[in-house]
C-alpha positions in Angstrom: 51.5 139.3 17.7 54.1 138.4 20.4 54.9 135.3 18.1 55.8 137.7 14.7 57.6 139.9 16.9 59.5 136.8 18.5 60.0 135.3 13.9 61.3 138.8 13.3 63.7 139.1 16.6 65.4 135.8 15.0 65.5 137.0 11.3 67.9 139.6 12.4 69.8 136.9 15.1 70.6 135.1 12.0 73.4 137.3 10.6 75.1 136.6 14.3 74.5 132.8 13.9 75.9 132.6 10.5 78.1 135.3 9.6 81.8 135.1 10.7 82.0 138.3 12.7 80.6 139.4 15.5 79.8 142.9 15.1 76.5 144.0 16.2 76.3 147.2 13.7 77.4 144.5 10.4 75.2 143.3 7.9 76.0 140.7 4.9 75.6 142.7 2.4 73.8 146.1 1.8 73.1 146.5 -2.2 70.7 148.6 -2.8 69.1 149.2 -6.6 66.2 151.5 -7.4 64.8 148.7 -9.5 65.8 144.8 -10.7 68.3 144.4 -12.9 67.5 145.1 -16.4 69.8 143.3 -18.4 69.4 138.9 -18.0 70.7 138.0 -14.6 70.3 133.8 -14.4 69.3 132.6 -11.1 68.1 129.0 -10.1 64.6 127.7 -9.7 62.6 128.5 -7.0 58.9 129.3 -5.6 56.8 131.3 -3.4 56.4 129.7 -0.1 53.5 131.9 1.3 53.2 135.5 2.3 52.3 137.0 5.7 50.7 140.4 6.5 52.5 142.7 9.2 51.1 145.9 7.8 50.1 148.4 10.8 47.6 151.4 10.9 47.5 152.4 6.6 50.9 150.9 6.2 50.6 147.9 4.5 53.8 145.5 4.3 54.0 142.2 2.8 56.6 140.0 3.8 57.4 136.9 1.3 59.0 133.8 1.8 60.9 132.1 -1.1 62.5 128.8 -1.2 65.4 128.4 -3.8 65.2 125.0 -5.1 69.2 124.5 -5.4 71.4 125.1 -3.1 74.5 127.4 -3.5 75.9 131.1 -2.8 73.7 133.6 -4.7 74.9 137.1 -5.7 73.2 140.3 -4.6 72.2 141.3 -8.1 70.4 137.6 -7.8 68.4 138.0 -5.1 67.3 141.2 -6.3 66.2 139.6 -9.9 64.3 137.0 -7.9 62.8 139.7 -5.6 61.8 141.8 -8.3 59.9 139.0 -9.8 58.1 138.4 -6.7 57.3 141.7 -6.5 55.7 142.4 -9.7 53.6 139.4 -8.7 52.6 140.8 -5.5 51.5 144.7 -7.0 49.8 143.2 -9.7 46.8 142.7 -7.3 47.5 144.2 -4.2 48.7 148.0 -3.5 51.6 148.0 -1.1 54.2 150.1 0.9 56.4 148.0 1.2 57.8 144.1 0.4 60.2 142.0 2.4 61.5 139.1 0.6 63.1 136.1 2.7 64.8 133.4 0.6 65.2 129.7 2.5 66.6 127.0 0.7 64.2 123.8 2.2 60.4 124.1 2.6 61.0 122.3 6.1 63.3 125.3 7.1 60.5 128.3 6.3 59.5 129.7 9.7 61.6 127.0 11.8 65.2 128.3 11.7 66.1 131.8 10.2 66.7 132.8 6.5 69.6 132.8 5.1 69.0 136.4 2.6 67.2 139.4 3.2 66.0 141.7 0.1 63.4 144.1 0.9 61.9 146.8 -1.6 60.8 149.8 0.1 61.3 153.9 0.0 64.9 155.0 -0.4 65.7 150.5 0.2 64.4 151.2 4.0 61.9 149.2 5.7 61.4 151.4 8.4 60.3 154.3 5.8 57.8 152.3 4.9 54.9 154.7 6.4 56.5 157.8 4.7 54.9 156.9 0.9 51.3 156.6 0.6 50.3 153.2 -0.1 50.4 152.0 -4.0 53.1 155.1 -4.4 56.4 153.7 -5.7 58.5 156.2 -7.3 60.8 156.3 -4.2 61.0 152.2 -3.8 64.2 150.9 -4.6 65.3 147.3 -4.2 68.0 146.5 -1.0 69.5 143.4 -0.1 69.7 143.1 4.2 71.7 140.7 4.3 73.3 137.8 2.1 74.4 134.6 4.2 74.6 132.2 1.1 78.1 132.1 0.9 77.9 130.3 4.7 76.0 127.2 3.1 78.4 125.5 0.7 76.8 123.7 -2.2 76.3 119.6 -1.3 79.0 118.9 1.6 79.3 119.2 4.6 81.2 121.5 7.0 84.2 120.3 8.7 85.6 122.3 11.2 89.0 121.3 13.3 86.6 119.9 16.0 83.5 118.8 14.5 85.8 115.7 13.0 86.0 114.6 16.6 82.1 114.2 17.1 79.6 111.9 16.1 76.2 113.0 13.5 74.3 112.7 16.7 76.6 115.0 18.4 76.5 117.8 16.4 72.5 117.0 15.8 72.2 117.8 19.3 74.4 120.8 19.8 72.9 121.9 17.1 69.6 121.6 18.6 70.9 123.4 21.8 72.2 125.9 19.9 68.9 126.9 18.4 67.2 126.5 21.9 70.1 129.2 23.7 69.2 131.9 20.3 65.6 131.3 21.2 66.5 132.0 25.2 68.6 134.9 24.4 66.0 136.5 22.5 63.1 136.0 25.0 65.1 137.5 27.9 66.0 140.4 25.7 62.1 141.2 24.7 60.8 140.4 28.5 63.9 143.8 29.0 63.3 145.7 25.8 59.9 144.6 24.6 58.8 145.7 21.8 56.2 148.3 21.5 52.7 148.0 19.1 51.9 150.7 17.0 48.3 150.9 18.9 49.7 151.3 21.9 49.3 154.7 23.8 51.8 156.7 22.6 53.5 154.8 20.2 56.4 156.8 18.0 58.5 155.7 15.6 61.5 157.1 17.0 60.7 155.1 20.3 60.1 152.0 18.5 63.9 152.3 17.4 65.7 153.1 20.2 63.7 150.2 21.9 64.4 147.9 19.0 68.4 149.0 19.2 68.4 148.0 22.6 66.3 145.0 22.3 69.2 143.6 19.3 71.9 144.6 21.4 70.9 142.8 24.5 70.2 139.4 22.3 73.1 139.9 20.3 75.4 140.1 23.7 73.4 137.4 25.7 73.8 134.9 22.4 77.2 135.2 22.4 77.6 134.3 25.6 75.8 131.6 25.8 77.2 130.2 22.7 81.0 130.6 24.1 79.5 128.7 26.4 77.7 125.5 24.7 81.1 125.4 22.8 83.4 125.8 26.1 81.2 122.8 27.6 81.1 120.6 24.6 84.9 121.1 23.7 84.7 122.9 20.7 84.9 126.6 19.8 82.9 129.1 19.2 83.2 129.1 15.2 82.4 125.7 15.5 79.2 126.3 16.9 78.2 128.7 14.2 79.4 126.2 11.5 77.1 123.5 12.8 74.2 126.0 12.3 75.1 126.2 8.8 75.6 121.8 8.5 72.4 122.0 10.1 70.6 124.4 7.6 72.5 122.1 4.7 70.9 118.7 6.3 67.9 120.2 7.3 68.7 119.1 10.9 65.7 119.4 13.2 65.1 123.2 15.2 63.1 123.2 18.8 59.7 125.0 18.2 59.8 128.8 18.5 58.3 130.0 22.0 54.7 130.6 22.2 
């Protein structure tokens, strides 16, 4: 459990890493449709890459992983077309309450670094509403992308930043390494503060599972940048620099520390 709770906590660090603000309440993107598009939306090739089950109590959620076989920015209305299909596929056997759908663009990437889009299908485009249908109930589902980082991973080159020119492959491999090892730091030190509660445990609410997760992203989100401004302060670099070599490193499938057991 603690390690799903840690593969979530860096899903959501990811639209720090990779997006150019900083903002902790700013997401990507946040299209929402009640179903995929209708008319013929073309999107690339790509494949199923497992599923995992976090449902809780008689909530049962799905979430998928998808790896798109070519690399490039994808639109919203894309993702949601590829979401749908996976969807369909999922319902056809299994009654649900709700879907998460994370696209990756390398096999070696799935589970190792975080996802670069977000579409979930849920009531009302929420996640968090997901206990308010019953189960196998979808007349209130409608499709929503979290976030959209594609854009931050250009098609077949390389970033190049103003410093990055300045530093060896091997350099940036490593800083990109540390990099991954500080997000992982920042995000234990903010569950060992805020951790995150279990819906068996005594007590549990909804409403306190929130306000503990706001706090628990906040902390993270502030620690992170921190020690990010800091990796790039001691390597001689910026901070933008830093978060371009996370996306380099998700183009050249650059090798991530293990996530914390």
């Amino acid at each position: 459990m603690m390690r799903i709770r840690i593969l979530l906590a860096m899903l959501l660090l990811l639209v720090a890493v990779l997006t150019l603000t900083t903002g902790c309440d700013e997401k990507a993107s946040t299209s929402t449709l009640t179903t995929a598009p209708q008319e013929s939306v073309v999107v690339p090739p790509f494949q199923l890459n497992g599923t995992r089950d976090v449902s809780f109590v008689n909530c049962v959620r799905i979430v998928a992983n998808v790896v798109v076989q070519k690399t490039g920015p994808l639109t919203d209305r894309q993702l949601i077309e590829i979401a749908g299909q996976i969807v369909d596929d999922i319902t056809k056997s299994k009654s649900v309450n709700a879907i998460g759908v994370f696209f990756w663009y390398s096999e070696s990437t799935v589970g190792q670094q975080a996802a670069v889009a977000s579409v979930d299908w849920a009531p009302s485009g929420q996640w968090d509403k997901a206990d308010t249908v019953s189960t196998g109930s979808y007349s209130r589902h409608s499709y929503r992308v979290d976030f959209n980082n594609t854009e931050e991973i250009p098609p077949s080159k390389p970033v190049v930043t103003e410093k990055q020119v300045e530093l060896s492959e091997t350099q940036r491999k490593s800083i990109h390494y540390e990099t991954w090892e500080l997000v992982y730091k920042a995000g234990a030190q903010a569950e060992a503060a805020y951790p995150l509660p279990h819906p068996n445990d005594p007590g549990y609410t909804q409403a306190a599972f929130l306000e503990q997760s706001d706090k628990n992203y906040e902390l993270k989100m502030r620690l992170e940048k921190q020690y990010l401004e800091e990796l790039a302060a001691r390597v001689g670099i910026t901070y933008q620099d830093v978060k371009h070599l996370v996306s380099e490193g998700y183009e050249k499938s650059w090798p991530v520390p293990p996530f914390p057991d």
